[in-house]
KOLBATI-764767 format. One record per residue (C-alpha): residue in one letter; x, y, z. Coordinates in steps of 0.1 Angstrom, whole numbers, padded with zeros to 4 digits, always signed. Layout:
<nodes>
AXYZ...
</nodes>
This chain:
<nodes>
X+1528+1963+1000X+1517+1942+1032X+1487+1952+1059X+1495+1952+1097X+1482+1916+1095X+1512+1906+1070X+1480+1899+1041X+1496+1912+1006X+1475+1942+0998X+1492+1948+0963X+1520+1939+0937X+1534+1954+0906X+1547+1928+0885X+1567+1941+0850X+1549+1974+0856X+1516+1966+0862X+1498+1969+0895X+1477+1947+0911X+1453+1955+0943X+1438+1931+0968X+1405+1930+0991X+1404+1903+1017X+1383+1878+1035X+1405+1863+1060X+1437+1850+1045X+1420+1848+1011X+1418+1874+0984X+1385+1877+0972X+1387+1905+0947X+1412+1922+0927X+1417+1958+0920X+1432+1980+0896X+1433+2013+0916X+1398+2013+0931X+1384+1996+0902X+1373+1960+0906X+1391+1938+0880X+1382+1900+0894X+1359+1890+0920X+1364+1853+0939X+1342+1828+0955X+1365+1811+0983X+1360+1785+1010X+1386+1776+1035X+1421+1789+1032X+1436+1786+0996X+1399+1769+0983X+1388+1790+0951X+1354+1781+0937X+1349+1804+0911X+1367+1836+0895X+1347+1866+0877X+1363+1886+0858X+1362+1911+0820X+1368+1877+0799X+1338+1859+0824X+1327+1834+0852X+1352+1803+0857X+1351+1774+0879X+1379+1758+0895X+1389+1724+0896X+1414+1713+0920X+1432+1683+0936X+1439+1671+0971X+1468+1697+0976X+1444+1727+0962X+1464+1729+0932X+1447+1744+0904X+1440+1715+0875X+1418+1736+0851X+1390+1764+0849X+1358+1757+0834X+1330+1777+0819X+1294+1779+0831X+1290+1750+0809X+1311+1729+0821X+1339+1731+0795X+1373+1734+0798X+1388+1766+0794X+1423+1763+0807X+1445+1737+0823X+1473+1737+0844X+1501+1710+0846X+1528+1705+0871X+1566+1693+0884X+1562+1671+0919X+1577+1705+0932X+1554+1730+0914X+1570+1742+0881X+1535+1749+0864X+1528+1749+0823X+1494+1763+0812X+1476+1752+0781X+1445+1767+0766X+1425+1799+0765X+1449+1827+0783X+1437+1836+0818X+1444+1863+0845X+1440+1834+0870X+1470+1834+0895X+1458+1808+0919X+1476+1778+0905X+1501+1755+0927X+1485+1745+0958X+1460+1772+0954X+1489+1799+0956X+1496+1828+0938X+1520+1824+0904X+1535+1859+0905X+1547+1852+0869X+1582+1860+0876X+1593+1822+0889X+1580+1827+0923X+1550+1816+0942X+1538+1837+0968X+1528+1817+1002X+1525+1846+1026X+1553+1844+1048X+1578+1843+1020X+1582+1836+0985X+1589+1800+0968X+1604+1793+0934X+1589+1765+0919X+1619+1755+0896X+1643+1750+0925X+1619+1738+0948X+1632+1761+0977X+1615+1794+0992X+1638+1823+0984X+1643+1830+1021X+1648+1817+1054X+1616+1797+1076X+1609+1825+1097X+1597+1801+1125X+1638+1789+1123X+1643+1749+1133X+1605+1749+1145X+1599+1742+1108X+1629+1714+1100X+1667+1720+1101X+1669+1730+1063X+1654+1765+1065X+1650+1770+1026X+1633+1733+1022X+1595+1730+1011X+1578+1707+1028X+1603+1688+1042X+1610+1677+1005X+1574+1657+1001X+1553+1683+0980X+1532+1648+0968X+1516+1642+1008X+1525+1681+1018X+1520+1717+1010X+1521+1750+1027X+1499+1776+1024X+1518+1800+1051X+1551+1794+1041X+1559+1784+1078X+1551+1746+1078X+1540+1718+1061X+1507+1705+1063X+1485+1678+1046X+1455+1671+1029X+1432+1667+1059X+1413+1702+1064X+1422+1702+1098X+1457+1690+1098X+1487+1684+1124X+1513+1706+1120X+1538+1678+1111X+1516+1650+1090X+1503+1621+1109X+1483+1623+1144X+1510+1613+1167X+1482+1607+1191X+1458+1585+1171X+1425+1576+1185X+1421+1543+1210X+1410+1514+1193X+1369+1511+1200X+1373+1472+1216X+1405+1482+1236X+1386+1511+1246X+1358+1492+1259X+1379+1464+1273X+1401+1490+1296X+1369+1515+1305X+1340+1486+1307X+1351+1453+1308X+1363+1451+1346X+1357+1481+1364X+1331+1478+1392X+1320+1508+1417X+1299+1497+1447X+1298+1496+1485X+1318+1471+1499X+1309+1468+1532X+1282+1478+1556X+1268+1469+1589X+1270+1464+1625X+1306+1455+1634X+1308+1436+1670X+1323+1451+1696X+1356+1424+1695X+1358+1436+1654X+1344+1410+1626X+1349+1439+1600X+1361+1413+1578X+1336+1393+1583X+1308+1421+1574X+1325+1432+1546X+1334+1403+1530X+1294+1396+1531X+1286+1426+1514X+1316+1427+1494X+1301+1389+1478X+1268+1402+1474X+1279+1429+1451X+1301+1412+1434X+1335+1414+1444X+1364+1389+1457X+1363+1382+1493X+1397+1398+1496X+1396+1428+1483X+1363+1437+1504X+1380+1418+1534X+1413+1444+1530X+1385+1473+1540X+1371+1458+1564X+1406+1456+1582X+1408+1488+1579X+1376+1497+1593X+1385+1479+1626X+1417+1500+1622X+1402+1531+1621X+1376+1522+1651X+1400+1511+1676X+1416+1549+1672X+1389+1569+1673X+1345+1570+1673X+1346+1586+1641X+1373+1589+1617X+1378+1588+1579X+1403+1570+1563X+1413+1566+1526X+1426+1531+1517X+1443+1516+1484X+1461+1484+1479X+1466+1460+1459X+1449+1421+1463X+1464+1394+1454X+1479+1405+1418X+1456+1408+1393X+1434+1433+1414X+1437+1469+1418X+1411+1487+1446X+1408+1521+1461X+1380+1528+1487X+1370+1551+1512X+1364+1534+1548X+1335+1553+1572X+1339+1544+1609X+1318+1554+1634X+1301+1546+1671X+1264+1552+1673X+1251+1550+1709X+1221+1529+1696X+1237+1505+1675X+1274+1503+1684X+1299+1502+1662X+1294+1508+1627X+1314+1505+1592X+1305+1515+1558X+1332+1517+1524X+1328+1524+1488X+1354+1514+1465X+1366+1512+1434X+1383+1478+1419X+1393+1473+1384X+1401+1435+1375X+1438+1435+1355X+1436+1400+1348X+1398+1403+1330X+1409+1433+1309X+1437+1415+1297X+1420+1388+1286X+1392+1408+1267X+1416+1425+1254X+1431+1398+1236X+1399+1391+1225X+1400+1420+1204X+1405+1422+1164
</nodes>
């Protein structure tokens, strides 16, 4: 029997019934009836700490996949262990326990199937028992677990694989993996310069170029590329007493500018031209770049 949230809420396995309280996806107690019969301390999905029950408190020791490896008393000894196939057939040695949460932290029905929520896997054949309801979303075989890797893989909704990393992908590796810290800095710090480019009196034959390759110097940039806004300050004064114009180009070939040109007339002072731009130096990043590890 299944909630409206699709959570198992019981089973009856050769006969005997089992009921199931919640927190989340994971079952935290068992019932028979209304009657408590386990109680579980869990963590994330599928992560079982420790299991009361009428025969005692157990602890769980697990692996990287969440599979079950043994229980242990409140001293620290083993009680029972578990063993399994690459694909989950599971053996148990030691004291007999009504612990269920074995492969991958799944339930072992004790019938030959797992149960991972959205359907039900058998361990022996290493296939689920019915179609992936998300269809090709989950891989072109629709029975497969895992896309056949249950040693890097599991799947605790019966949907996808996943990995080991609490917070995995979908579909194993990032496919977007972080930028490498000296690239980073080489493409975001090495050659990128913000600052005005040109500002002044402009006569009234023009001289832009003149004025803004000045200021263009002083903070730092190549006469050029401050020079290509200063053209088109005289540009944009020749048409009109005050315009805005937005400007981008390319100098020469290893730099890359965008700026925004002010033109305007002031009756006191004449003509005036003021820009701010932005250049980033190609030919400097590459180079620190190749610097890098």
């Amino acid at each position: 029997m299944y909630d409206p949230f699709g959570r198992r809420v019981s089973k009856t396995v050769f006969g005997n019934p089992t009921g199931f309280l919640y927190d989340w996806l994971n079952p935290v107690q068992e019932l028979s009836g209304t009657t408590p019969t386990a109680n579980m301390l869990t963590g994330g999905i599928d992560e079982y700490f420790m299991r009361t029950d009428a025969s005692g408190t157990v602890n769980y020791l697990t692996d990287a996949l969440g599979s079950t490896l043994a229980l242990t008393d409140t001293t620290g000894t083993i009680r029972t262990q578990y063993a399994y196939e690459p694909f989950g057939a599971t053996s148990v040695s030691g004291i007999l326990s009504t612990n269920s949460y074995q492969y991958t932290g799944r339930e072992n029905d004790g019938t030959g199937l797992y149960y991972y929520r959205a359907r039900y896997y058998n361990a022996i054949y290493g296939r689920f028992s019915s179609e992936d309801p998300i269809g090709f979303h989950g891989g072109s075989n629709f029975y497969a677990y895992v896309g056949d890797d249950p040693v890097d893989f599991f799947d605790p909704l019966g949907l996808d694989k996943r990995g080991p990393n609490p917070n995995p992908p979908l579909i194993g590796p990032n496919p977007n993996p972080p930028l490498d810290p000296c690239i980073k800095g080489a493409l975001l710090e090495g050659a990128f310069s913000i600052g005005v480019d040109s500002i002044g009196l402009i006569p009234e034959g023009g001289g832009a170029g003149t004025v803004a390759r000045k200021f263009g110097n002083f903070f730092g940039y190549r006469g050029i590329v401050a020079d290509n806004f200063g053209k088109a300050a005289i540009r944009q004064i020749e048409g009109a007493n005050d315009t805005i114009s937005l400007t981008q180009g390319v100098a020469e070939q290893d730099w890359i500018s965008t700026g925004l040109t002010v033109a305007g007339f002031i009756p006191a002072l004449g003509q005036v031209a003021a820009g701010l731009s932005i250049s980033y130096d190609i030919y400097k990043t590459w180079e620190k770049i190749q610097e890098c590890p």
